[in-house]
N, C-alpha and C positions, 0 to 999 in steps of 0.2 A: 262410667266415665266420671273420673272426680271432676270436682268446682276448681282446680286449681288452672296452670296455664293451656288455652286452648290448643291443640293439636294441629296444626298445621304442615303437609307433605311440602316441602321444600324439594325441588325437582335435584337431585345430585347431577354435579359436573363430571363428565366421565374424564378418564386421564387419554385417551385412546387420539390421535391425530384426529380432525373433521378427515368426511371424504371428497370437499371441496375447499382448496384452499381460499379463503376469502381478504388474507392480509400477507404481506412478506414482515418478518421479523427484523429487526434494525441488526446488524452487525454489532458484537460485543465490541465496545471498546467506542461503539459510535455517539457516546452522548456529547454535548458541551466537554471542550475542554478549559474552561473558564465559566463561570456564572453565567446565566439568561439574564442579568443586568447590564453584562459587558458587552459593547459596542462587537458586531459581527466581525471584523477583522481579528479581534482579539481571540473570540471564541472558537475560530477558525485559525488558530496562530500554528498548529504541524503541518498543515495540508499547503498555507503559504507560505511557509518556512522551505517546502520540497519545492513549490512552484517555482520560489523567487532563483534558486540553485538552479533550478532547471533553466531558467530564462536568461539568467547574467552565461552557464553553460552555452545555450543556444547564440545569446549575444557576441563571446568569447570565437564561436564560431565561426559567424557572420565578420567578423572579424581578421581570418584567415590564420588563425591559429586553431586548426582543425582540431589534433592529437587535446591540448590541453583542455578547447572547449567541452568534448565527448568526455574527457576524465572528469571535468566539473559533476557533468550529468548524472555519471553511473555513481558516484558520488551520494550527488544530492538522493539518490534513490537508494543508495544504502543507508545511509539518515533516516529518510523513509522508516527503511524497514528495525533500524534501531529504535525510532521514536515509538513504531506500532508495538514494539516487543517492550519496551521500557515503562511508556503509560500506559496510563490507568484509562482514562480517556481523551481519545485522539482526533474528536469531531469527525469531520467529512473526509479524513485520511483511512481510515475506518473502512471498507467495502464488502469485503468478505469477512471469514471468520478471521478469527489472529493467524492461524497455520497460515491460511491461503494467503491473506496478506504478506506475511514474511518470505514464504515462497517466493511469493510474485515481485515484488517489494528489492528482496533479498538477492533473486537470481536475475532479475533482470540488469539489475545496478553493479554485479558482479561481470556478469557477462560483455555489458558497455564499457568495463573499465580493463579489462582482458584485450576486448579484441581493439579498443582503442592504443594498447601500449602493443600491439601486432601490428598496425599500420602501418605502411609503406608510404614514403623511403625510411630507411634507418631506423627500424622498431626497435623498441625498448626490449621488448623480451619474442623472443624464438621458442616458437613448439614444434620440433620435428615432424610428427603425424599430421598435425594441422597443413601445414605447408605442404607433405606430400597429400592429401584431401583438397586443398587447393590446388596444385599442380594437376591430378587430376580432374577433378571437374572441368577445370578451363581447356583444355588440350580437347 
């Protein structure tokens, strides 16, 4: 053994999964969207940016304008899924991967603003099949 740096076994990191999970991984896309010096609302500014859409929707509602409230919603939830696909980082809008979020995100906000302009009386738009699917069921 030479005099020069002592030999020390440093245990190697295996790449291999643990066979107990002991932590969940953060969702990409979940860090700060703004600095850890900025004020929480700031740093949280996609997730209350969907929220606020979401509530002045619900208000719109509450309100007796059904059809326009529901359209605000699915809306606000396709923003949602623009803002997740867009940045870089989207704080606590963030839940799953990017896919699933935009999926989720994407198809829900799709689907509320579809079946909101099919509402009855006097919908915006007519789907054939849909209607006969609803005529059936009900009968």
């Amino acid at each position: 053994m030479s005099a020069e740096a002592p030999m020390t076994a440093e245990p190697r990191k295996s790449r291999r999964f643990p066979l107990i999970t002991r932590d969940t991984a953060r969702p990409e896309g979940g860090g700060r969207a703004a600095p850890g010096g900025a004020p929480a609302p700031v740093r949280q500014w996609p997730l209350l940016t969907v929220l606020g859409g979401v509530a002045a929707g619900l208000l719109v509602v509450a309100l007796d304008h059904f059809r326009a409230g529901t359209i605000i919603i699915g809306l606000s939830l396709l923003l949602g899924a623009v803002l997740r696909w867009t940045l870089p980082e989207v704080g606590m809008l963030a839940v799953r991967s990017r896919f699933t979020d935009l999926l989720t995100y994407g198809g829900l906000g799709f689907a509320i603003v579809m079946l909101s302009m099919m509402a009855q009386p006097d919908p915006w738009l007519e789907v054939p099949f849909l209607d006969d699917i609803v005529h059936f069921t009900v009968r």
